[in-house]
C-alpha positions as CSV (number, residue, x, y, z in Angstrom):
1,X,-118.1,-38.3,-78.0
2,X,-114.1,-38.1,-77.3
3,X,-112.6,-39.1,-74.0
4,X,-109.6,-37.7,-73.4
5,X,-107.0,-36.4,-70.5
6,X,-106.0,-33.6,-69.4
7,X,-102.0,-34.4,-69.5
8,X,-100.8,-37.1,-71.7
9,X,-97.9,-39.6,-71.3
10,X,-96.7,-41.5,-74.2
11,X,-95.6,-44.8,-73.3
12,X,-93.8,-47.3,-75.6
13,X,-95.2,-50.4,-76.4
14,X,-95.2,-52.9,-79.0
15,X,-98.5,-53.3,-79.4
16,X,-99.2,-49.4,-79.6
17,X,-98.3,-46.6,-81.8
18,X,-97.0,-43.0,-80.4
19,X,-99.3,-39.6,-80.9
20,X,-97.4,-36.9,-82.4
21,X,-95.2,-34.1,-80.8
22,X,-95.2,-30.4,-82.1
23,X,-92.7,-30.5,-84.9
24,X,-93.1,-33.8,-86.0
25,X,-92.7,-34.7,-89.7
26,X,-96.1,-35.7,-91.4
27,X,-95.6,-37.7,-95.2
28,X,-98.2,-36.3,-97.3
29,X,-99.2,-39.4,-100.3
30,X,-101.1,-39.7,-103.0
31,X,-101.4,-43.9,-103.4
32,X,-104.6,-43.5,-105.6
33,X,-105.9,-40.6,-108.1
34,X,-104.5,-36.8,-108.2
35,X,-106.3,-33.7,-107.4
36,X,-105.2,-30.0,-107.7
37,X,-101.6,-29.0,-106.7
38,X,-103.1,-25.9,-105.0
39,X,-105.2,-28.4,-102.5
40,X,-102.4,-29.9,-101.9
41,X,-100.5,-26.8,-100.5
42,X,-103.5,-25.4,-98.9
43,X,-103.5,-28.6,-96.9
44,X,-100.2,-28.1,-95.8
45,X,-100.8,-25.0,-94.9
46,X,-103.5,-26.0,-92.3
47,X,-101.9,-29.3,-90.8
48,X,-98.4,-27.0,-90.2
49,X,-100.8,-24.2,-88.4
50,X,-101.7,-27.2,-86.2
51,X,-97.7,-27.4,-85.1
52,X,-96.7,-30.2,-87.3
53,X,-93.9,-30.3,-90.4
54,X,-95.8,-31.6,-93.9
55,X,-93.6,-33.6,-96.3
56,X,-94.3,-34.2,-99.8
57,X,-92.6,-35.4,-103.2
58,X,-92.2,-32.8,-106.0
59,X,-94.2,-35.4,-108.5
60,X,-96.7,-36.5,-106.1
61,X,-99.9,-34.7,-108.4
62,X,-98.2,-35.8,-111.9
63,X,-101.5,-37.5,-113.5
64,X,-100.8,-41.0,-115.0
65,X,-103.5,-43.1,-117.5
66,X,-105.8,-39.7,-116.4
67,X,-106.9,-41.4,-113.5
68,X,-103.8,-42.2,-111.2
69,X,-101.6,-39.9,-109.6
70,X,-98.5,-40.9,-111.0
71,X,-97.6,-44.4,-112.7
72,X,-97.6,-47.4,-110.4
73,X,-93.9,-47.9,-109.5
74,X,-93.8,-44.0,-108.3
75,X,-96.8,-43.9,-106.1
76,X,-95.3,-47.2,-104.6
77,X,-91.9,-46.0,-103.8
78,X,-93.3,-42.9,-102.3
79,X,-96.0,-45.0,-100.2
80,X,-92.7,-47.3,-99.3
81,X,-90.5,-44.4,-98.5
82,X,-93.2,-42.7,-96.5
83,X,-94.2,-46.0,-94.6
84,X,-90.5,-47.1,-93.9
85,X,-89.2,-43.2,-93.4
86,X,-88.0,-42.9,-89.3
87,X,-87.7,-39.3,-89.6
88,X,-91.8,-39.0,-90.0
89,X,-94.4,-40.1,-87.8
90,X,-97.2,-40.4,-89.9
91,X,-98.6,-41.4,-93.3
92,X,-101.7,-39.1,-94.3
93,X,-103.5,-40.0,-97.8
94,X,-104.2,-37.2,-100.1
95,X,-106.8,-38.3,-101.8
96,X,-108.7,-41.2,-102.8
97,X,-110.0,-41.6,-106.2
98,X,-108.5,-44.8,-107.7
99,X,-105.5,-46.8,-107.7
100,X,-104.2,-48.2,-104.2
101,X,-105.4,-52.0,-104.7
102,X,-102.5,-51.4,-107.8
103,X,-99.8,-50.9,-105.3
104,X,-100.8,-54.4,-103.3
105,X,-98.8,-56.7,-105.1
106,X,-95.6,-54.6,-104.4
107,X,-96.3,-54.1,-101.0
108,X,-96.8,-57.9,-100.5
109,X,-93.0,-58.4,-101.7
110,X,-91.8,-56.2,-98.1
111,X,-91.3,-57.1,-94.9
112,X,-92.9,-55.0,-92.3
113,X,-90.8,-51.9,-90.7
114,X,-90.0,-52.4,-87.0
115,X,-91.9,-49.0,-86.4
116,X,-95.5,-48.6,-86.4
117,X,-96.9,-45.2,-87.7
118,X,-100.1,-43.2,-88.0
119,X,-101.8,-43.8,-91.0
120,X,-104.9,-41.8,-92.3
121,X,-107.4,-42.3,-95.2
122,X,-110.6,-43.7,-96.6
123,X,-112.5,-44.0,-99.8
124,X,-110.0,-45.8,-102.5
125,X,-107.3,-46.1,-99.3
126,X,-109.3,-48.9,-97.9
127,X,-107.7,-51.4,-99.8
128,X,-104.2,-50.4,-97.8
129,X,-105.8,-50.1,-94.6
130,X,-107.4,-54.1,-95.6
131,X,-103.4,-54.9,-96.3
132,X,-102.0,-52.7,-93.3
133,X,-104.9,-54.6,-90.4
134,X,-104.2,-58.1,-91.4
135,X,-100.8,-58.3,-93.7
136,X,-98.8,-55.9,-91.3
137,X,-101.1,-56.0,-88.2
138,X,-101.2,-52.0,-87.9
139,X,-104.2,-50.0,-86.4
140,X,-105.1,-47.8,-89.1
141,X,-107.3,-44.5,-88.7
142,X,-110.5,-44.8,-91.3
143,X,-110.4,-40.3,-91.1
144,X,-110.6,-37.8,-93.8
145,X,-108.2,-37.2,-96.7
146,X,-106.0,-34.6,-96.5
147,X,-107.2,-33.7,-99.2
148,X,-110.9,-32.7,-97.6
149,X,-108.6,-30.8,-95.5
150,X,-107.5,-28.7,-98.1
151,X,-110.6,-28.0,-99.5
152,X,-112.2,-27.2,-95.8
153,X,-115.0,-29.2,-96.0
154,X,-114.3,-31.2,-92.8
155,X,-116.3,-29.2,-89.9
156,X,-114.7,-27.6,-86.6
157,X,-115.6,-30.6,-84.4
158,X,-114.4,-33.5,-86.8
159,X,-111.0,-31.4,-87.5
160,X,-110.7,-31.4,-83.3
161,X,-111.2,-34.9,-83.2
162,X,-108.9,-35.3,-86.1
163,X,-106.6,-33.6,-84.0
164,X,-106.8,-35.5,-81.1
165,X,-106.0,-38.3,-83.2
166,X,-102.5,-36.8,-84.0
167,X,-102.1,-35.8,-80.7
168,X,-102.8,-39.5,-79.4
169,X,-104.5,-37.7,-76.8
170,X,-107.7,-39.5,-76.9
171,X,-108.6,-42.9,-75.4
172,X,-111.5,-44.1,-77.0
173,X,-114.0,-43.2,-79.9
174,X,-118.8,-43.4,-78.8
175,X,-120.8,-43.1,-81.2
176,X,-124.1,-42.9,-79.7
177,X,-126.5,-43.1,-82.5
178,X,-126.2,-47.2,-84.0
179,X,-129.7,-48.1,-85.2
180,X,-130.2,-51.8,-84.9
181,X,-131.1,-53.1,-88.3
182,X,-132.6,-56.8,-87.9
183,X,-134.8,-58.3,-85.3
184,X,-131.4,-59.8,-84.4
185,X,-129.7,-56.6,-83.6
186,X,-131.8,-55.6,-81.0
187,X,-131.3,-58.5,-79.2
188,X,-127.8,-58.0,-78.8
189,X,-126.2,-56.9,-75.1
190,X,-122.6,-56.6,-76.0
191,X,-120.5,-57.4,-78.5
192,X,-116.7,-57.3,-79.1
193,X,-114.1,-57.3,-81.5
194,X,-111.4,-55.7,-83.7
195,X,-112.9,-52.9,-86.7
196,X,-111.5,-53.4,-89.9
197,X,-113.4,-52.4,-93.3
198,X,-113.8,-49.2,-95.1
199,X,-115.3,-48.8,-98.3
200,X,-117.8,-51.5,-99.2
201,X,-116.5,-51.4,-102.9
202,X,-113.3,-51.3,-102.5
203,X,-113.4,-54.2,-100.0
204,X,-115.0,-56.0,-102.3
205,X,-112.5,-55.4,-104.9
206,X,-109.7,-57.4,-102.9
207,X,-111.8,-61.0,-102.7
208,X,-109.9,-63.3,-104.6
209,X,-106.7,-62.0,-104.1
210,X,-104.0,-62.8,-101.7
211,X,-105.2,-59.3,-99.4
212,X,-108.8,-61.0,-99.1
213,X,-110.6,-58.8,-96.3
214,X,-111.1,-60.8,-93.6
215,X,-114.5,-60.9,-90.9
216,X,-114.2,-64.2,-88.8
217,X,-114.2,-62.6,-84.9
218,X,-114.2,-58.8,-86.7
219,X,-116.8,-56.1,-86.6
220,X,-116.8,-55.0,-89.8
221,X,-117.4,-51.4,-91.0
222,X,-118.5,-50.3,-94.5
223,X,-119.9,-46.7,-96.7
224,X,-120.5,-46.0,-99.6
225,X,-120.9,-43.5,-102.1
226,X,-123.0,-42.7,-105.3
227,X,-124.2,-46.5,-105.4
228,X,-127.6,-47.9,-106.0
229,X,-129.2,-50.6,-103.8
230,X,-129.1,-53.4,-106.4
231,X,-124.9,-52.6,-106.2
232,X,-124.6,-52.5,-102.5
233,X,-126.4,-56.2,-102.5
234,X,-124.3,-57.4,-104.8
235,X,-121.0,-57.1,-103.5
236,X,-122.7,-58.5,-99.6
237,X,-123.8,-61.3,-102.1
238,X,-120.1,-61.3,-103.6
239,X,-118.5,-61.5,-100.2
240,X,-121.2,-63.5,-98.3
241,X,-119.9,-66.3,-101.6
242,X,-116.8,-65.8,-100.9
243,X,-117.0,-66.2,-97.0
244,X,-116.0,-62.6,-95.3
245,X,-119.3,-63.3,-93.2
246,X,-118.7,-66.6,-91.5
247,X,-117.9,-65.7,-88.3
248,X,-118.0,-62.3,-88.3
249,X,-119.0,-60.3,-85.0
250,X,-121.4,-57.6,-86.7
251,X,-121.6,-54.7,-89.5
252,X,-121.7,-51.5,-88.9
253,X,-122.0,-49.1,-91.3
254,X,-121.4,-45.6,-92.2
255,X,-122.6,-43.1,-94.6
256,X,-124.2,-44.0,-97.3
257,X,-123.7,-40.8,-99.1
258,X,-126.3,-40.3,-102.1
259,X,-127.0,-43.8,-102.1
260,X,-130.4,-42.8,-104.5
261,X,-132.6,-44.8,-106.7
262,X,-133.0,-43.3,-110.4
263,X,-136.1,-41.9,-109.0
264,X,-134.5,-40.3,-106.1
265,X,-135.8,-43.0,-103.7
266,X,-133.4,-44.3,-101.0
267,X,-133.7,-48.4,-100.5
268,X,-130.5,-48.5,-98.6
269,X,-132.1,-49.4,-95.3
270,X,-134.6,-52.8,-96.4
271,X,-131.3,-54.0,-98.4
272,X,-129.4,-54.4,-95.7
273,X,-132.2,-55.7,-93.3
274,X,-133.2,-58.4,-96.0
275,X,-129.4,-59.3,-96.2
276,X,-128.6,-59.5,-92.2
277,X,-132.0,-61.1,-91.1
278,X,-131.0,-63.8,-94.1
279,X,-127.6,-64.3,-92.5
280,X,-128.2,-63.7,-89.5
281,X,-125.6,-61.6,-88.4
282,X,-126.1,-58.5,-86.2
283,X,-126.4,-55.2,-88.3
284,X,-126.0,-51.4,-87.1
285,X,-126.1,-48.3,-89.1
286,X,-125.3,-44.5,-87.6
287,X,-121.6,-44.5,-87.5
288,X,-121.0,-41.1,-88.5
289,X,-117.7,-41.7,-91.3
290,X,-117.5,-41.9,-94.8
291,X,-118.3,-39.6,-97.9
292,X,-120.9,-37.7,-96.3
293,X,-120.3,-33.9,-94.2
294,X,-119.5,-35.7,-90.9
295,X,-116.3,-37.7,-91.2
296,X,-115.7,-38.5,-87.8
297,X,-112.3,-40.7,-87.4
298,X,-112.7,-44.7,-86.8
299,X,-109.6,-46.4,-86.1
300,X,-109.0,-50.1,-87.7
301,X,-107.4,-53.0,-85.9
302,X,-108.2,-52.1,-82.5
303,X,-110.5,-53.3,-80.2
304,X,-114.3,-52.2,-79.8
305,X,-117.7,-52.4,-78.2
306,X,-121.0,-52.5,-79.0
307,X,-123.4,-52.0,-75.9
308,X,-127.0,-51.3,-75.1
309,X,-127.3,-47.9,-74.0
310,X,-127.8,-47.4,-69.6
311,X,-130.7,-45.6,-69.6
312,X,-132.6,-46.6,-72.8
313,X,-132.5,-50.1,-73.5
314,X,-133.6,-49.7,-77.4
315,X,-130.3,-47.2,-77.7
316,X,-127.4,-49.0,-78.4
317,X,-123.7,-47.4,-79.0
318,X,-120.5,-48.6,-80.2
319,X,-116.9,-47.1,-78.3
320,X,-114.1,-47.4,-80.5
321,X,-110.8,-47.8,-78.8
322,X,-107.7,-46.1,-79.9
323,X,-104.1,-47.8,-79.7
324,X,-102.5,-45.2,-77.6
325,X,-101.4,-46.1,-74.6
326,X,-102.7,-43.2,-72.3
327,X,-102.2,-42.6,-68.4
328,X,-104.1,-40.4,-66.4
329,X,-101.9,-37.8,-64.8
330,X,-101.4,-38.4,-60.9
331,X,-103.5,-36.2,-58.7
């Protein structure tokens, strides 16, 4: 569910970022892998129907080491130029693929802007949203590639929310549907606290390093793709080492797109429950983002909720708030 007004009045405010206006400027970047050039325009094409300009570099799809989108120092300087840019109000991920966490170390060496932006991705883009929540302390919008865009995959009512996103004409994010996952969840009443997260393998790619994803007083969000069970318990094992959980508010996850045993079994579901009851931490699945056909945005770095449900007790949901500072229009 979306809650939004009827009029909208943008308000400035350190602490928020701005929606868009009809004819603003949108940076199109590729931080991670390429994908094909005609995507690229078709995705272009869509985002301008929707009333906004599309801006992207002539070498942004020029396949480096087969995997990346172009060599290292390119896709930084375009991610820098994009980020820093005043004439563009927001930073949209093409794809994801591989190749972000390479960019960290030269985005470590820069000194935040003085202007927030909208910045959209997931998948391989987690590792900048992990850098953008805690190095630069920007809200960050976990929503599909422009890319999926482009290859209209993303349905009618996750492009609307999309564009409320743009629009910064919605207030908050519900999603009804958490399952508790523990004996420990379902105790829970309420609990608050920033999102931050993405992609559990990606995440798990930054421990060690200097951009280290951080839980203590977080909900943190995770999905996944293509991995088996025994992989999704390592890396909770990798980050329960390496401390992420201590402190942490709750998990909540997302798709778990095609998350199948060799034998087409799914053991998703127990490996989390053995995980959370042993650390007991409060677990939720049934947030409706990731890989899978519903990619429903989740904005990072700003505050949410998880409640028990009015009516039904055993129902919990989770209300994700946006940073957009939103009035309602006098009546």
């Amino acid at each position: 569910m979306v809650s939004k007004t009827k009029k909208v009045v943008k308000k400035k405010s350190k602490n928020s970022i701005q929606g868009l206006n009809p004819g603003d400027l949108i940076d199109i970047v590729a931080p991670g892998s390429a994908a094909d050039f005609e995507v690229l325009k078709k995705a272009c094409v869509i985002i301008e129907s929707w009333g906004y300009k599309t801006r992207f570099q002539p070498d942004l799809l020029k396949p480096n080491l087969m995997y990346l989108a172009n060599t290292d120092q390119y896709r930084f300087n375009d991610l820098k130029r994009a980020l820093f840019s005043k004439d563009s109000k927001a930073v949209w991920c093409f794809r994801g693929g591989y190749g972000s966490l390479r960019l960290l170390p030269y985005l470590n060496k820069l000194k935040a802007p003085n202007h927030k932006k909208l910045f959209i991705g997931l998948s391989d883009i987690t590792s900048l949203h992990i850098f953008l929540n805690q190095k630069w302390k920007w809200p960050t919008v976990h929503g599909p590639l422009a890319g999926s865009i482009g290859r209209e995959v993303i349905s009618e009512t996750n492009l609307n929310e999309v564009k409320a996103v743009l629009e910064g004409s919605v207030k908050h994010f519900e999603f009804d549907n958490l399952k508790p996952i523990t004996d420990l969840s379902q105790k829970v009443k309420s609990i608050s606290g920033l999102v931050t997260g993405g992609n559990l393998m990606v995440a798990t790619s930054t421990l060690g390093t200097p951009d280290q994803i951080k839980g203590a007083g977080k909900i943190l969000f995770f999905e996944e793709l293509n991995e088996r069970s025994y992989r999704v318990d390592r890396c909770l094992q990798q980050m329960r080492q390496a401390g992420v959980f201590k402190g942490v508010k709750a998990v909540v996850f997302g798709d778990f797109h095609q998350c199948l045993e060799a034998d087409g079994k799914d053991y998703i579901t127990p490996t989390l429950k053995n995980f959370f009851t042993e650390i007991k931490v409060p677990a939720f699945t049934g947030i409706e983002s990731g890989h899978g056909a519903i990619q429903r945005p989740v904005f990072f770095n700003t505050e949410s909720k998880i409640i028990v449900g009015r009516v039904d007790k055993t129902r919990f949901k989770m209300v994700i708030y946006t940073p957009y500072e939103i009035l309602e229009p006098r009546k």
